[in-house]
N, C-alpha and C positions, 0 to 999 in steps of 0.2 A: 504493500500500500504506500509506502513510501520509501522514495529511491535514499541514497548514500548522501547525492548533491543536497535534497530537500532536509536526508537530516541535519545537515551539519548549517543550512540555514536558520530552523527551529533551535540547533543550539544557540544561535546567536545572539536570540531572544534573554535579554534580562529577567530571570526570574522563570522562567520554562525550563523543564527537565523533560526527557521521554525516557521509556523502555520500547524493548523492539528487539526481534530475535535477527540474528545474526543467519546468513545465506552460506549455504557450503562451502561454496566458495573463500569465504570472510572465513568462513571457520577454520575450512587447507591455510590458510595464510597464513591465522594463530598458530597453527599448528609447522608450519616453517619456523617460524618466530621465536617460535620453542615458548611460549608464551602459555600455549595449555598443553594438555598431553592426553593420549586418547585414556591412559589407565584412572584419569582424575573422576573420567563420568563414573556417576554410580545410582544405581536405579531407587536406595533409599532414603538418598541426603542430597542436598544442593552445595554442590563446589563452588565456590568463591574466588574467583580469579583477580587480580588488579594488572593490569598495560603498564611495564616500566617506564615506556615511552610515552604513556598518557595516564596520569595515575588516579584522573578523577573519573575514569574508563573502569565501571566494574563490568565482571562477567563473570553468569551464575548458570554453572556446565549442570546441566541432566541429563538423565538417561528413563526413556519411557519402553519398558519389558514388552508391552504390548506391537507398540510401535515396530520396535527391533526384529520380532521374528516375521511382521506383515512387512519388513522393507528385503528382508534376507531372501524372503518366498519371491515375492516379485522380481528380487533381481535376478534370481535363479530361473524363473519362469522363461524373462525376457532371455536369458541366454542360452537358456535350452530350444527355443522357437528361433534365433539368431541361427543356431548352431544345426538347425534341420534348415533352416534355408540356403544356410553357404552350402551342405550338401547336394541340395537340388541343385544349386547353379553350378558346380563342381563338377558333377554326373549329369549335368545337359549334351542329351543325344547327337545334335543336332552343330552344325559347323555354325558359326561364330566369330565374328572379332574382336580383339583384345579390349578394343571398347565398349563394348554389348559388354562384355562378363563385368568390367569393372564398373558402368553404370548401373547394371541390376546389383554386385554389391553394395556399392552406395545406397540405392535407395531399400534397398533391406536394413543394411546401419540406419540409415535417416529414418525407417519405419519404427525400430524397437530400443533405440536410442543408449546402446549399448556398445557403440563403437570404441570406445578407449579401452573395454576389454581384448579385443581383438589384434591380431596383427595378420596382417593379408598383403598376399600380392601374385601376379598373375606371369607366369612363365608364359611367353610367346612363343611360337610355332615359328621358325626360320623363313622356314620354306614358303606361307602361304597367309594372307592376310586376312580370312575367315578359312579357320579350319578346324577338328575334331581333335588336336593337337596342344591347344592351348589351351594350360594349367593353371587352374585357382589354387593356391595354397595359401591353407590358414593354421592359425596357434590361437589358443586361447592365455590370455598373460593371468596366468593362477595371483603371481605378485600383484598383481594392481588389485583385483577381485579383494584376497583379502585387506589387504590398505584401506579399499573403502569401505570391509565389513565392520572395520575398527568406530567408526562413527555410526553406524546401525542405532538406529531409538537415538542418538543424542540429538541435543541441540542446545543453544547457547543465548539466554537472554540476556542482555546488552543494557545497561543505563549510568546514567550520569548522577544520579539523585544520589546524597551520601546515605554511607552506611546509619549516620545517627536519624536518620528522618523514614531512613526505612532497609530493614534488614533481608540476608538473602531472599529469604522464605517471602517475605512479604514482595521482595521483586516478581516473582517467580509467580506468584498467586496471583498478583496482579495483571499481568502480562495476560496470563488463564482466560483471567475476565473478559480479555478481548474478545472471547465466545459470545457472551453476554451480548454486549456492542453490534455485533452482528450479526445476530438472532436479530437482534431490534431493530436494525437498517432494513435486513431484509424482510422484516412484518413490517414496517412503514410502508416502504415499496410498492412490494407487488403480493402479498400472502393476505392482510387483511385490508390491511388500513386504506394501500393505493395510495399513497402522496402523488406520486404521479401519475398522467399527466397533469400541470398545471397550467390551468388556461386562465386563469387572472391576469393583466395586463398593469396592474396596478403593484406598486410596493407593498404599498399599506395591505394591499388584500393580499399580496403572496403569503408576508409574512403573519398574518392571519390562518390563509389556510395552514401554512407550516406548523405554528402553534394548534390549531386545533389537533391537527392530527399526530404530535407529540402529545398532548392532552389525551387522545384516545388510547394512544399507545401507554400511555400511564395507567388508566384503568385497567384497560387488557392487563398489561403487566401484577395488577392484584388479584386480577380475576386470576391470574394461574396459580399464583402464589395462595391463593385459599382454595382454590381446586385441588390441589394436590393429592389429598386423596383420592379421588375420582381418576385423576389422572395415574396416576403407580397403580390401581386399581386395572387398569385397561391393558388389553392385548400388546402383541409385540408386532411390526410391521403393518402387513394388510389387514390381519386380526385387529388392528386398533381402529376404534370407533370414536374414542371421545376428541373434540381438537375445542379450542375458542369459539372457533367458529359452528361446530353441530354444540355445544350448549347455547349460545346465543340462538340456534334453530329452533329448540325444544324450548328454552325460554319465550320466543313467539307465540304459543303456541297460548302462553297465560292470556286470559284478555281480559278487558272491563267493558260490560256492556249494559245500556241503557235496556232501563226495562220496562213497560207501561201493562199496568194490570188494571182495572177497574177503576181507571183514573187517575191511579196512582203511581208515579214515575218514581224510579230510583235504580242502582247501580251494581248491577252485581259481577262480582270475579269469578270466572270459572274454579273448577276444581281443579287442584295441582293433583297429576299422578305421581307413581313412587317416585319416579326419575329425578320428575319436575322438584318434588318438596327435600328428595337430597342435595340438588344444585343449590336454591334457594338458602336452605339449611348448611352446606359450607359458603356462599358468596355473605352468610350471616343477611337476610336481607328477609325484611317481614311482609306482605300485603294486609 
């Protein structure tokens, strides 16, 4: 969300601090630098690193268990499906030339994005400029594989805040929250609320409907937080039924209706079913 250039503007800012996880790449670098080391991550404690070279630069290494065997699986995946298609173009029947083989490698690499594992290259045929002759040969580089198994599950959140105003744990927890933030962006959006589009032409009314629909999104946000039971109550995937949006359906469903009997007008609420009087009964909310 925010590039290197953009942070180091926000630093510049008097009185602004950010946290922000750090790119693989940024990570290789530390790790040249000699600056972290891969044995520091540890899947139950936050390592604390300080930049000799920038000492108001903290960095707090994790390691997420879950994470690390879905990156391990995948990268294996992509290199076993790499490693069946250099075979097919290797074992192509049919005469060819040296650039045919080497553009269908490439775009195999560029397909499964696994090329640094790899080392390739194509023996040409003397004699003949498409022919049944010329050789793909490949290696798989086992040393690189493991080098990037060593950063598997880690990652590295980044901030400038000091340690007295906020400690690893609390860096690290906070960063988390960024979940949060964009759950809420994307319920603004496009899931309930729709902020956009905005077709007001005016300031005054943009920033009107903005606030309203932060105002909504505030409510929402309590209606989950007392739903909760209802919600951990509920199936897992397609099996799940309850969202915000089907209780707001079945709360429709209450109404107040005018009544006129023997001349006599007055107001009645339908009857809440079970459903109905457990929503009601956690949003705490009487008729």
């Amino acid at each position: 969300m925010i590039t290197q250039a953009r942070l180091s503007e926000l630093r510049d800012i008097d009185g602004l601090n950010t946290i922000s996880a750090l790119t693989h790449g940024q990570m290789n670098d530390l790790l040249k630098r000699q600056v972290i080391d891969a044995d520091l991550f540890d899947e139950k404690s936050v390592v604390e690193v300080i930049d000799p070279e920038n000492t108001s630069e903290r960095y707090c290494l994790c390691r997420n268990p879950v994470t690390r065997e879905s990156e391990r699986k995948s990268r294996q995946r992509l290199i076993e499906l790499t490693k069946e298609g250099l075979e097919t173009i290797a074992n192509y029947k049919r005469k060819v030339s040296v650039e045919t083989l080497g553009a269908r490698v490439g775009k195999l690499l560029a397909k499964y994005k696994v090329a640094k594992f790899f080392e390739w290259k194509v023996e040409a045929d003397p004699e003949a400029e498409k022919s049944l002759g010329h050789r793909l040969e490949w290696s798989l580089n086992q040393e690189k594989i493991d080098r990037e198994a060593l950063l598997d599950g880690c990652y590295v959140v980044n901030t400038d805040v000091t340690a007295e105003r906020m400690d690893k744990d609390e860096v690290v927890s906070n960063y988390k929250g960024l979940g949060h933030v964009e759950r809420a962006f994307r319920s603004l959006k496009q899931v309930h609320l729709e902020m956009r589009p905005v077709y007001h032409k005016v300031d005054r009314r943009i920033k009107e409907h903005v606030f309203l629909c932060t105002l909504a999104y505030y409510v929402q946000w309590h209606m989950t937080e007392r739903l909760g039971p209802l919600f951990e109550a509920d199936g897992q995937g397609k099996e799940r039924r309850w969202t915000v949006q089907n209780v707001i359906e079945r709360l429709k469903q209450v109404t107040r209706n005018e009544v006129e009997c023997n001349g006599v007008r007055f107001h009645q609420v339908t009857e809440r079913d079970e459903e109905q009087a457990q929503i009601l009964d956690l949003l705490q909310v009487a008729l």
